[in-house]
Every structure is written in structure tokens, then in C-alpha cells.
Backbone as JSON Lines, residues from 0, in Angstrom:
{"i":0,"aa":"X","n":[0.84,-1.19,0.0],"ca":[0.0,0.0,0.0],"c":[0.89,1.26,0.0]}
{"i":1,"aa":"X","n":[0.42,2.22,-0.52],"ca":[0.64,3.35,-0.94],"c":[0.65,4.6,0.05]}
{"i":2,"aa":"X","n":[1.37,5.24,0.86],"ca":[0.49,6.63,1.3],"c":[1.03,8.14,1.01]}
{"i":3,"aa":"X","n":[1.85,8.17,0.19],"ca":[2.48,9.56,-0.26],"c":[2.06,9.45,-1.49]}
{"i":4,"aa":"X","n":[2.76,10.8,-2.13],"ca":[2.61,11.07,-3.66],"c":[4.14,10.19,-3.78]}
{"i":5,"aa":"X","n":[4.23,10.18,-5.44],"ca":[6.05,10.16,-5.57],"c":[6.62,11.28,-5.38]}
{"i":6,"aa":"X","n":[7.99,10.65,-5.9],"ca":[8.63,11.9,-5.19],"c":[9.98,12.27,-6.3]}
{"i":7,"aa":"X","n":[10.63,13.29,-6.96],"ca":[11.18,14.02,-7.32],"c":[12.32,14.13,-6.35]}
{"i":8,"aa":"X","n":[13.81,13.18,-6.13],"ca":[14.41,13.51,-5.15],"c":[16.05,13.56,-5.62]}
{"i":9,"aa":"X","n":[16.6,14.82,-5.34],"ca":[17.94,15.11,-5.66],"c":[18.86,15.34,-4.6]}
{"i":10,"aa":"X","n":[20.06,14.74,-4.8],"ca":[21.15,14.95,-3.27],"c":[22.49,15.17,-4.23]}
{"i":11,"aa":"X","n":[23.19,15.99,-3.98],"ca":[24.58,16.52,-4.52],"c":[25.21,16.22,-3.7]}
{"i":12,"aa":"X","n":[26.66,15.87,-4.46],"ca":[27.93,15.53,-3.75],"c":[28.53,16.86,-2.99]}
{"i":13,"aa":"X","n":[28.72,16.94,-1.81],"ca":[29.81,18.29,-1.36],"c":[30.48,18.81,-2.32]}
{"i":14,"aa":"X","n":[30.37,20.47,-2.51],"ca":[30.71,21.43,-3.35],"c":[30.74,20.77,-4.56]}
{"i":15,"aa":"X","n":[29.43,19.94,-5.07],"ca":[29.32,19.74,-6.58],"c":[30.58,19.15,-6.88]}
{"i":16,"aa":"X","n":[31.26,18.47,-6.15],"ca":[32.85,17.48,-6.63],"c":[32.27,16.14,-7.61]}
{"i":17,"aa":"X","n":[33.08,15.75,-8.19],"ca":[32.88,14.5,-9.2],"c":[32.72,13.16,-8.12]}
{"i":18,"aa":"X","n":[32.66,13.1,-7.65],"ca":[32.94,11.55,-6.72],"c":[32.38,10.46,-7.15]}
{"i":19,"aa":"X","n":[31.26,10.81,-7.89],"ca":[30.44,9.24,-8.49],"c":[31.23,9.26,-9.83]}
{"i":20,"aa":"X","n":[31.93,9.93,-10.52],"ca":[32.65,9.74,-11.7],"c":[32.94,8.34,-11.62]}
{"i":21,"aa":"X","n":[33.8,7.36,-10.35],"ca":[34.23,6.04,-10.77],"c":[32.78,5.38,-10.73]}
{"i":22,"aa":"X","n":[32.46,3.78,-11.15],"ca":[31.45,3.51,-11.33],"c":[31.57,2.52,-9.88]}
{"i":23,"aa":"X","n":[32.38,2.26,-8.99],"ca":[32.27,1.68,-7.95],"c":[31.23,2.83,-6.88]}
{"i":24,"aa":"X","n":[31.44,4.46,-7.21],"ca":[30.55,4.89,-6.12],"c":[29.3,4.68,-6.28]}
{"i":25,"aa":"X","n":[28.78,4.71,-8.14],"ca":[27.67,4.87,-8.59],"c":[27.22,3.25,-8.05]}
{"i":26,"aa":"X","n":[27.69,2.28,-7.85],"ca":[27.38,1.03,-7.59],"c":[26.8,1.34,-5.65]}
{"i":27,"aa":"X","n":[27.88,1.7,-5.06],"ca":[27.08,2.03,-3.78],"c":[26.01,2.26,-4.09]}
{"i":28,"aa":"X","n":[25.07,3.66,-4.83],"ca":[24.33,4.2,-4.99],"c":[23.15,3.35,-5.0]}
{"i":29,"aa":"X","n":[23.59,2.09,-6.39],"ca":[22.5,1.11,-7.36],"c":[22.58,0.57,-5.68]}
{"i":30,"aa":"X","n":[23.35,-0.3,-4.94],"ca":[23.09,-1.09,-4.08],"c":[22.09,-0.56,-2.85]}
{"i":31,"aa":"X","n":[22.22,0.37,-2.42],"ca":[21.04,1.11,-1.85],"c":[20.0,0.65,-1.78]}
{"i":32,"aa":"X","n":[19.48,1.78,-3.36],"ca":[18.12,1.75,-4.05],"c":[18.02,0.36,-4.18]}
{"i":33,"aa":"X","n":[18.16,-0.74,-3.92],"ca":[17.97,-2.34,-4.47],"c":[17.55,-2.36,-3.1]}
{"i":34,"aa":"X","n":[18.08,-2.38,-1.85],"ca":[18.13,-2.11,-0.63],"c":[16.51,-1.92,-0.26]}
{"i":35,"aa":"X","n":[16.66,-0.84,-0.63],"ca":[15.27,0.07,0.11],"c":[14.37,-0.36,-0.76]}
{"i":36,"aa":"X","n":[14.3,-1.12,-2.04],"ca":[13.0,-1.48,-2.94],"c":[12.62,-3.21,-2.03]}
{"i":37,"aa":"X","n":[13.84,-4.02,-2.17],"ca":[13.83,-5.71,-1.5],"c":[13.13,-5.45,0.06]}
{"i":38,"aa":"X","n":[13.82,-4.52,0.34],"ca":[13.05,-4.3,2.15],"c":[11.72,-3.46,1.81]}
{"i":39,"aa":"X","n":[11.24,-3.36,0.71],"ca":[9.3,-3.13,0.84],"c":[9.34,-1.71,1.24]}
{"i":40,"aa":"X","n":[10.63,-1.1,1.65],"ca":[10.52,0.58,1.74],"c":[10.35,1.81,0.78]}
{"i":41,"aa":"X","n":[10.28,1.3,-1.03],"ca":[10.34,2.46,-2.05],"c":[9.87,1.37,-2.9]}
{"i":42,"aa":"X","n":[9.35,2.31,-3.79],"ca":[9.34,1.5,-5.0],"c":[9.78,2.94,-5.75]}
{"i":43,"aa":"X","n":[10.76,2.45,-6.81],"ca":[11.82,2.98,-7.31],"c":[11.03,3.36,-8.62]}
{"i":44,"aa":"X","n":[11.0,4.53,-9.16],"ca":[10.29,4.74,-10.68],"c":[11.46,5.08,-11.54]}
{"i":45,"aa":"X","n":[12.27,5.81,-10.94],"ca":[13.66,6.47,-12.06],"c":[14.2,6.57,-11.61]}
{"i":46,"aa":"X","n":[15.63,7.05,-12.32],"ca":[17.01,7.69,-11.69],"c":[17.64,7.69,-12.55]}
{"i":47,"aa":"X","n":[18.94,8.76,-12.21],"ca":[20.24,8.34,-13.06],"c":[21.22,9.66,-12.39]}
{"i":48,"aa":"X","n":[22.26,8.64,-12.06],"ca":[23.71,8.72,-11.28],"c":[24.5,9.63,-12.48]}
{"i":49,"aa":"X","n":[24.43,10.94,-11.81],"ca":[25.71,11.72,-12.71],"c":[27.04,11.48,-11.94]}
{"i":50,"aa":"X","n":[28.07,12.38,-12.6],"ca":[29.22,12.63,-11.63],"c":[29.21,12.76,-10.57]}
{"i":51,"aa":"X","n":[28.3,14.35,-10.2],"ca":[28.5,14.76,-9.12],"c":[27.24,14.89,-8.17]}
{"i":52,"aa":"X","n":[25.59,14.07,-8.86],"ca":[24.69,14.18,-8.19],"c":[23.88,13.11,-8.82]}
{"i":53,"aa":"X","n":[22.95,13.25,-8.21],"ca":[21.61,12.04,-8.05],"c":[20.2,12.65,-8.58]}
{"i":54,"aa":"X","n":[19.58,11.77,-9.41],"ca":[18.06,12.08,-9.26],"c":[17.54,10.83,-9.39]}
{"i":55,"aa":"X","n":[16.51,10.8,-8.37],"ca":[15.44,9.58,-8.02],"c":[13.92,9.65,-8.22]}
{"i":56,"aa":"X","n":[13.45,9.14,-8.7],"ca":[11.66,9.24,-8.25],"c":[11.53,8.23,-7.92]}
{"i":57,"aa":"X","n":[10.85,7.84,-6.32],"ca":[10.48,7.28,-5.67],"c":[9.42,7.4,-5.13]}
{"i":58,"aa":"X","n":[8.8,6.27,-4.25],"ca":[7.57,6.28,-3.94],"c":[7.74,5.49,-2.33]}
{"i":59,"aa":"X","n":[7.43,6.32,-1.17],"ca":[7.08,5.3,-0.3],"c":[6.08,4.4,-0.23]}
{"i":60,"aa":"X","n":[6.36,3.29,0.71],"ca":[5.44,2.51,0.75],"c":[4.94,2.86,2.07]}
{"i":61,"aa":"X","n":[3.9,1.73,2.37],"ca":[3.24,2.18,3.66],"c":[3.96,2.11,5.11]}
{"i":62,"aa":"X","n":[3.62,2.97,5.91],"ca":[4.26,3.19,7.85],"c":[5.51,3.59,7.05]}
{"i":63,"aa":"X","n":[6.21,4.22,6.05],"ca":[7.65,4.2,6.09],"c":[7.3,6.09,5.8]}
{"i":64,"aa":"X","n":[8.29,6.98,6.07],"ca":[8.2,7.95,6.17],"c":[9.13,8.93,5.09]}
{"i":65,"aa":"X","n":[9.58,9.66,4.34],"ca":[10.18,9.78,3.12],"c":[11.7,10.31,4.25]}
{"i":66,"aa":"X","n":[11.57,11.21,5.18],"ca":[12.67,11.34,6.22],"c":[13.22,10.64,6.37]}
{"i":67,"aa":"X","n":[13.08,9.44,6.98],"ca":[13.72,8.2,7.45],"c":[14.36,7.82,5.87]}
{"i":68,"aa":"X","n":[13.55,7.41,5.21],"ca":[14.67,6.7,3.91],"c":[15.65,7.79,3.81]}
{"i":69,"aa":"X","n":[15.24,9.16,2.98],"ca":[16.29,9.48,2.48],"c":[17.4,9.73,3.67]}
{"i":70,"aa":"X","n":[17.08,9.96,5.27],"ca":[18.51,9.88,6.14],"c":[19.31,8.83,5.74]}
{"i":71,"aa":"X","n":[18.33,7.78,5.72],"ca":[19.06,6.3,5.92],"c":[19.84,6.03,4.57]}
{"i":72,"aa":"X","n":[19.47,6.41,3.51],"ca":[19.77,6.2,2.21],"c":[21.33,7.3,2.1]}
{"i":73,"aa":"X","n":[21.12,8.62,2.2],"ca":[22.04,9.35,2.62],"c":[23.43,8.64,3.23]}
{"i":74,"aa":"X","n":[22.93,8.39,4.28],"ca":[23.5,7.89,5.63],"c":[24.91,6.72,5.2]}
{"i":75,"aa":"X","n":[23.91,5.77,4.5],"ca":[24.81,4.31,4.04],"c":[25.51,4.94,2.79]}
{"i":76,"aa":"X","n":[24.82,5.75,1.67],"ca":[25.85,5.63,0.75],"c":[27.2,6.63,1.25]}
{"i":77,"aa":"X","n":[26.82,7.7,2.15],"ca":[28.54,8.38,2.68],"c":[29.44,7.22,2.95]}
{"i":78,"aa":"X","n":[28.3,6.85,4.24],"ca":[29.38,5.82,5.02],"c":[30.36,4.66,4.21]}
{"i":79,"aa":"X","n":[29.64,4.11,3.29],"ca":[30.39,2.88,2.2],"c":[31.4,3.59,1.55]}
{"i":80,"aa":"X","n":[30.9,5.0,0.67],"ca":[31.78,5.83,0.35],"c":[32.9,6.52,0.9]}
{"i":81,"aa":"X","n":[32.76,6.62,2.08],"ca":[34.08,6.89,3.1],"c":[34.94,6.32,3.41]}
{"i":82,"aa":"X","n":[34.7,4.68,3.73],"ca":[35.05,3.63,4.05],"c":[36.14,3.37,2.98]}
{"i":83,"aa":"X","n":[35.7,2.88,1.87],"ca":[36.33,2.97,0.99],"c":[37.41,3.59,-0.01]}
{"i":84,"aa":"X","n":[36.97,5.4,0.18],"ca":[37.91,6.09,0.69],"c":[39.15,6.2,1.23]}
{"i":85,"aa":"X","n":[38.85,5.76,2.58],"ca":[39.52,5.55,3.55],"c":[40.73,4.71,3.33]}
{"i":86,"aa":"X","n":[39.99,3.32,3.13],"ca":[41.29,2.12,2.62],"c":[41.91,2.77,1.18]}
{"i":87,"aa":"X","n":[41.29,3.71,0.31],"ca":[42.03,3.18,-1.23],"c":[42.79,3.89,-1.42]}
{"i":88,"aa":"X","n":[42.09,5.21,-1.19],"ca":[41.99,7.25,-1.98],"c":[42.53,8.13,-0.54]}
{"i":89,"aa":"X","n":[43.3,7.26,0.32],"ca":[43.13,8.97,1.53],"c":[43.14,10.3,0.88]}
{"i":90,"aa":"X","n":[44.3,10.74,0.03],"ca":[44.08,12.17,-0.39],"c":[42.63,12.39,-0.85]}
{"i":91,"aa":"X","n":[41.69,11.62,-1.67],"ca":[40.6,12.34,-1.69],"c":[39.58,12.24,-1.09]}
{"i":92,"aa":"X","n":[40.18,11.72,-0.06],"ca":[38.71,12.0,1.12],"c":[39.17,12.96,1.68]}
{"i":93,"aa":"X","n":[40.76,13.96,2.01],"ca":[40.64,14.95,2.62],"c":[40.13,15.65,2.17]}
{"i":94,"aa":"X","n":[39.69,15.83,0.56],"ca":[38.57,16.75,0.07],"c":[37.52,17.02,0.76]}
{"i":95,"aa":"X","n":[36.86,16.07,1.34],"ca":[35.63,16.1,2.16],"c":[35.56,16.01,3.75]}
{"i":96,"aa":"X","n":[36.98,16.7,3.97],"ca":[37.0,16.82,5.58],"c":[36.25,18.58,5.87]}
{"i":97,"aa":"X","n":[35.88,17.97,6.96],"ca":[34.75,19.65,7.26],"c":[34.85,19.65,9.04]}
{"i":98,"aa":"X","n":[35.06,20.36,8.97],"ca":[34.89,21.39,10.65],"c":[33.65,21.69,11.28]}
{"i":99,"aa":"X","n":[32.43,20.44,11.46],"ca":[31.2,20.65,12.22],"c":[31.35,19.5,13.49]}
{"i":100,"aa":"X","n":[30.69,19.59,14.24],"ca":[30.83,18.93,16.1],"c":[30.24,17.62,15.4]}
{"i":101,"aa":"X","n":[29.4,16.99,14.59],"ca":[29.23,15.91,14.54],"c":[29.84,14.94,13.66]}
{"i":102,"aa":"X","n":[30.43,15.33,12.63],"ca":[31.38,14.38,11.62],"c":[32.85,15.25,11.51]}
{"i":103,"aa":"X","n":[33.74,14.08,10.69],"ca":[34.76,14.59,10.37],"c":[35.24,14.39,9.27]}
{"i":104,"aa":"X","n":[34.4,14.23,8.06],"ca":[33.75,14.16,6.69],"c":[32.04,14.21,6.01]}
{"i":105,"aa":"X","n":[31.92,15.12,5.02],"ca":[31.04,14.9,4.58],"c":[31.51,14.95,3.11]}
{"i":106,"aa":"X","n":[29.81,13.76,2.54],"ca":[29.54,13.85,1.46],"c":[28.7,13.84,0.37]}
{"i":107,"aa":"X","n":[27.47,14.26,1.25],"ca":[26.55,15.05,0.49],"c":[26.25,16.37,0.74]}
{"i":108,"aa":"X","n":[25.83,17.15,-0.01],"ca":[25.42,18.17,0.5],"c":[24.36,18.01,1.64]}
{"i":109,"aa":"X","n":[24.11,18.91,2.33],"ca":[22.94,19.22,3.24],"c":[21.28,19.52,2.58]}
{"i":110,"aa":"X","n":[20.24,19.38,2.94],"ca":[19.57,19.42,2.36],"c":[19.4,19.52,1.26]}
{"i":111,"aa":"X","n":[18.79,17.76,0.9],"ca":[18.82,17.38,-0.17],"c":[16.91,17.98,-1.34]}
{"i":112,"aa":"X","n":[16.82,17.94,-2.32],"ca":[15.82,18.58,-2.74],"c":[15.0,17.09,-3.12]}
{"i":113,"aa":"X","n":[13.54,17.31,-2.13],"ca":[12.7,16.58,-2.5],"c":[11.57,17.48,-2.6]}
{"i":114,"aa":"X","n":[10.64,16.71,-3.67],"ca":[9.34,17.65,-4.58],"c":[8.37,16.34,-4.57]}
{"i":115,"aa":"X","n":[6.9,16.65,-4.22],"ca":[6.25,15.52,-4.28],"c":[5.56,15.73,-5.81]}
{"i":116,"aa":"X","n":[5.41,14.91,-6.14],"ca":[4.8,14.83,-8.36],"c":[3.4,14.63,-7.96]}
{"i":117,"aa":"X","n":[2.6,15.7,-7.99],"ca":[1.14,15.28,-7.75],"c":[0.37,14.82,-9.13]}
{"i":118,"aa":"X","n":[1.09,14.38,-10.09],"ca":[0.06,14.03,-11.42],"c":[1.5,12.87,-12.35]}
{"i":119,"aa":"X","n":[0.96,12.16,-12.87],"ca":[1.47,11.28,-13.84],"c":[2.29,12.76,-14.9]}
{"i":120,"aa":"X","n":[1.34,13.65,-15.16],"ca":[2.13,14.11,-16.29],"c":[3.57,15.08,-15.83]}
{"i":121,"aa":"X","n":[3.3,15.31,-14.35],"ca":[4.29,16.2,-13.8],"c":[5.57,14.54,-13.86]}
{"i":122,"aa":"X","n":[4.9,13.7,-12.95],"ca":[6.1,12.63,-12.97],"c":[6.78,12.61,-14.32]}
{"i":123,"aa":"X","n":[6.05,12.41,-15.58],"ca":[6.73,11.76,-17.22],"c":[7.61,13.18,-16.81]}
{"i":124,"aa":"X","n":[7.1,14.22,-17.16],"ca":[8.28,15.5,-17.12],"c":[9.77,15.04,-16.75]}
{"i":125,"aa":"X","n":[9.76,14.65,-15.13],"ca":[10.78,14.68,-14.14],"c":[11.5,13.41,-14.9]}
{"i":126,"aa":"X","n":[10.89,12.28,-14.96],"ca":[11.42,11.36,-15.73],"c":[11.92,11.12,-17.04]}
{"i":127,"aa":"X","n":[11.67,12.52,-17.49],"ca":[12.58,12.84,-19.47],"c":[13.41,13.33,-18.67]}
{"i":128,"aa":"X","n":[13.05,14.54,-17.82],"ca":[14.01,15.56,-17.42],"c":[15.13,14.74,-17.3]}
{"i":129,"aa":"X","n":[15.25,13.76,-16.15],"ca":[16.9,12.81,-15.67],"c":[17.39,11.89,-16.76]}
{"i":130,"aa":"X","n":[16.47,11.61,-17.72],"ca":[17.04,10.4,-18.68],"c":[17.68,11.49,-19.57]}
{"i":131,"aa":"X","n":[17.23,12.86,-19.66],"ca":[18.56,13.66,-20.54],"c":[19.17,14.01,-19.86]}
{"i":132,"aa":"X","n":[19.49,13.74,-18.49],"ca":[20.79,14.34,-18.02],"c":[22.26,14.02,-18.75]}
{"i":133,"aa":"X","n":[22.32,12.91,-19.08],"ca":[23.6,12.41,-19.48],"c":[24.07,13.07,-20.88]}
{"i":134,"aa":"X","n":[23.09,13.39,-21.57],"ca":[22.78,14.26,-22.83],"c":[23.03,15.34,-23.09]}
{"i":135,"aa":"X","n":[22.83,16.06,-21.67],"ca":[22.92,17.87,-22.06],"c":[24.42,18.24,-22.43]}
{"i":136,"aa":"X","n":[24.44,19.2,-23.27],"ca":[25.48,19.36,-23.62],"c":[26.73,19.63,-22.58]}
{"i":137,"aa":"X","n":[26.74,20.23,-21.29],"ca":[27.15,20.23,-20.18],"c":[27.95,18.77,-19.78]}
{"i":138,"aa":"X","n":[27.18,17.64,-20.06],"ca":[28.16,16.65,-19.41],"c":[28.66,15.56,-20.9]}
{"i":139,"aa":"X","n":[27.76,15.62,-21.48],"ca":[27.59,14.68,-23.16],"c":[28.5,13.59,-22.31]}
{"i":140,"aa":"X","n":[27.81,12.73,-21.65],"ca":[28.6,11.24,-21.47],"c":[27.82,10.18,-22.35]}
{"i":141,"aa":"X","n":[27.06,10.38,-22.99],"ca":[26.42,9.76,-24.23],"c":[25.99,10.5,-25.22]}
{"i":142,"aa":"X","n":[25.35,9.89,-26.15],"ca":[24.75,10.47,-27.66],"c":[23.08,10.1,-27.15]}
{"i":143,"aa":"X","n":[22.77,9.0,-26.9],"ca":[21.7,8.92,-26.33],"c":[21.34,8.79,-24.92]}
{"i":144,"aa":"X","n":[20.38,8.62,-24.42],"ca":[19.64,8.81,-22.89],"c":[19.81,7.12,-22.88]}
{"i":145,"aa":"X","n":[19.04,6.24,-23.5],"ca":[19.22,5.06,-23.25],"c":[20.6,4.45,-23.52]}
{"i":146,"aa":"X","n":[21.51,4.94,-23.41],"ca":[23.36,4.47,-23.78],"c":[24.1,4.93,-22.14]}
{"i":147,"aa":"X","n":[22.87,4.86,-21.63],"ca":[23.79,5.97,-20.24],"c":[23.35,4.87,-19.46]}
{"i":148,"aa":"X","n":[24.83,4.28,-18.95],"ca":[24.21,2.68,-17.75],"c":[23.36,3.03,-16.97]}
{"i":149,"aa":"X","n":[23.51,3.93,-16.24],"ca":[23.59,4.13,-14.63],"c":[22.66,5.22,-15.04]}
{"i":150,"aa":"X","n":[21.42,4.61,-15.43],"ca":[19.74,5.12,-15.22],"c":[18.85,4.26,-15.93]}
{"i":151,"aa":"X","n":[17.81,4.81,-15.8],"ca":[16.26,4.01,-15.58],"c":[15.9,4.02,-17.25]}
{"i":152,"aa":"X","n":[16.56,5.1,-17.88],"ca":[16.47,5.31,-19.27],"c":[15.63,4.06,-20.03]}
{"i":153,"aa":"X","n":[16.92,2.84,-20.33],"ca":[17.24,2.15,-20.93],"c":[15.63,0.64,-20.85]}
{"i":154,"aa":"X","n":[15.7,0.93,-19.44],"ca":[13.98,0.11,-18.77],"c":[13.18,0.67,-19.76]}
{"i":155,"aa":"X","n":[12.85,2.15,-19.77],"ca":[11.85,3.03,-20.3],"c":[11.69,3.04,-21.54]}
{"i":156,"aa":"X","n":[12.69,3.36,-22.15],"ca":[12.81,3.64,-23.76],"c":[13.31,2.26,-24.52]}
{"i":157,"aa":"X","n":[13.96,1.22,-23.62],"ca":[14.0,0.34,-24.66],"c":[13.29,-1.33,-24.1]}
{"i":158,"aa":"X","n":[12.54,-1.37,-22.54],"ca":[12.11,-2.35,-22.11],"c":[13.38,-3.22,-22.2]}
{"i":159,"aa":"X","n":[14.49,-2.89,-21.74],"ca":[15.68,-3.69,-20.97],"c":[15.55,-2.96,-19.69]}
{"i":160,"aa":"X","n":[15.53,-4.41,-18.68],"ca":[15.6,-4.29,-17.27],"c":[16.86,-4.58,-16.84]}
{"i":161,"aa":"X","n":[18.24,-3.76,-17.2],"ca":[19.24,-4.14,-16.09],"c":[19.41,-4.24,-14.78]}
{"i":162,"aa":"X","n":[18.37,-3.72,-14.04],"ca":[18.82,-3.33,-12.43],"c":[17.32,-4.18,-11.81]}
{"i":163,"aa":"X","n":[16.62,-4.79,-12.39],"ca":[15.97,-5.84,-11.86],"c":[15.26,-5.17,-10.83]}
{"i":164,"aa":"X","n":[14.84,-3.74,-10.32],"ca":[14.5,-3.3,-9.09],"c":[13.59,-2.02,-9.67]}
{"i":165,"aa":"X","n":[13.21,-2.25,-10.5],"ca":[12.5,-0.49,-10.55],"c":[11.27,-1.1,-11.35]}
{"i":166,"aa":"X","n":[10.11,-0.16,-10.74],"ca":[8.89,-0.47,-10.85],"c":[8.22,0.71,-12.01]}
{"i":167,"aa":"X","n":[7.7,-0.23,-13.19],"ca":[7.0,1.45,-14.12],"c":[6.23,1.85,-13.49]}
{"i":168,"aa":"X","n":[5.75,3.46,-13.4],"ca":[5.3,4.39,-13.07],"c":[3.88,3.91,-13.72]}
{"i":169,"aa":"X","n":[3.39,3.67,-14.1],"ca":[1.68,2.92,-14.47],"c":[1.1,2.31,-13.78]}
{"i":170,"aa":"X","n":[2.09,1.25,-13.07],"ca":[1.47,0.21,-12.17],"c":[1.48,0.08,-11.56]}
């Protein structure tokens, strides 16, 4: 069962840095969202992993609260991302050392932008909108939207399911 609208949800890397550029962060990312769809907490409509940021449309499911995921979602992909960090890259995690009383790295920005889609046609919008991200002339990491791994594109426009976890927006 259902009790929100979807949702329109974006989180940036600290000061807009590349960090998902390798495809091991963007894999944290996919492992997540697989995460929170298998545990009955989202059902996943889109996405697609740029360099330096995220866009999702998601949907809670029922008793789950959109706060709680995206902390928790937040939460695990720093932490894996730090971790990792930690053992591989030290110099570039001092990129993301910061001077606040509760951490001693970050790596997302702070308030992340969520928008609830009150209509199917606002959702299709949001959902062209991210499948041309990879497109705009700004990043051109493809020629097409469906040539870009690391999104929902490829489900949509060509009915290949690589990521086995995302639910069409119809049903």
C-alpha cells in the first residue's frame, strides 16, 4: 500500500565534486536503491547517477516515512563511500573533511531537494528531465539517454531491465 505522492528527489555531492565519476561509487548508490525497494521501503520509478549528483523518483510505501529513507539512504551511501575512501583514496577523502561537532567528513550536500509529483504528467516531465541528463550538452557522457548505464532510461525507452528493481510508473 501506498500513502504519499512520488517523489522528485535530488542529493549533490559536497561542493558539486565528481565523486560518483568512478562507477564503484555509482554502484554504492544502485546497491542502496535495491536495498530500500527488496526491504518493501520504495518503490523505485527512475534515476540516473551523474558525476556529481543524483536524481530519483520514488515512492514510499506504507508506515515508512520519506525522512527516514532518504537519512538512511544518505546515511549508508557516505558511510560505504568513506570507508572505501579511507582504505584506497586517503588524499581524496581529505577533500571532504569539514569542521562541524558531529562528523569529520562529509559527502553530500545538506539538504537534499525533494518535490512531491502530484500528477502522472508532472512525474513523465521529471522522468525525461533525468534520462537527458547524461545528454545535455554540459556533461555529453552519451549520444543517447538510453546508452547511459547508470539510469532508468534504458527500462523506459528500450524495455531492458538491467537493475531488476525499478517499478514502471503505471502500475
Amino acid at each position: 500500500m501506498i500513502t504519499e505522492h512520488p517523489q522528485f528527489f535530488t542529493a549533490t555531492i559536497l561542493e558539486w565534486k565528481h565523486l560518483l565519476k568512478p562507477d564503484k561509487y555509482k554502484d554504492i548508490v544502485i546497491g542502496s536503491l535495491k536495498f530500500l525497494v527488496q526491504h518493501e521501503r520504495i518503490f523505485l520509478y527512475g534515476f540516473v547517477l551523474m558525476p556529481n549528483h543524483i536524481h530519483v523518483i520514488w515512492q514510499m510505501r506504507e508506515h515508512v516515512k520519506s525522512a527516514d529513507v532518504q537519512r538512511d539512504f544518505l546515511k549508508y551511501t557516505a558511510q560505504q563511500t568513506k570507508f572505501d575512501l579511507q582504505q584506497n583514496h586517503p588524499a581524496v577523502l581529505e577533500r571532504f573533511r569539514v569542521k562541524v561537532k558531529d562528523r569529520s567528513y562529509q559527502i553530500w550536500e545538506h539538504r537534499p531537494l525533494s518535490v512531491p509529483l502530484w500528477s502522472t504528467k508532472v512525474l513523465e516531465q521529471k522522468l525525461d528531465y533525468i534520462h537527458r541528463n547524461p545528454v545535455q550538452e554540459k556533461w555529453q557522457l552519451v549520444d543517447l539517454p538510453e546508452n547511459y548505464y547508470y539510469s532508468s532510461a534504458r527500462f523506459y525507452l528500450l524495455n531492458v531491465d538491467d537493475w531488476g528493481f525499478i517499478t514502471h510508473y503505471g502500475e
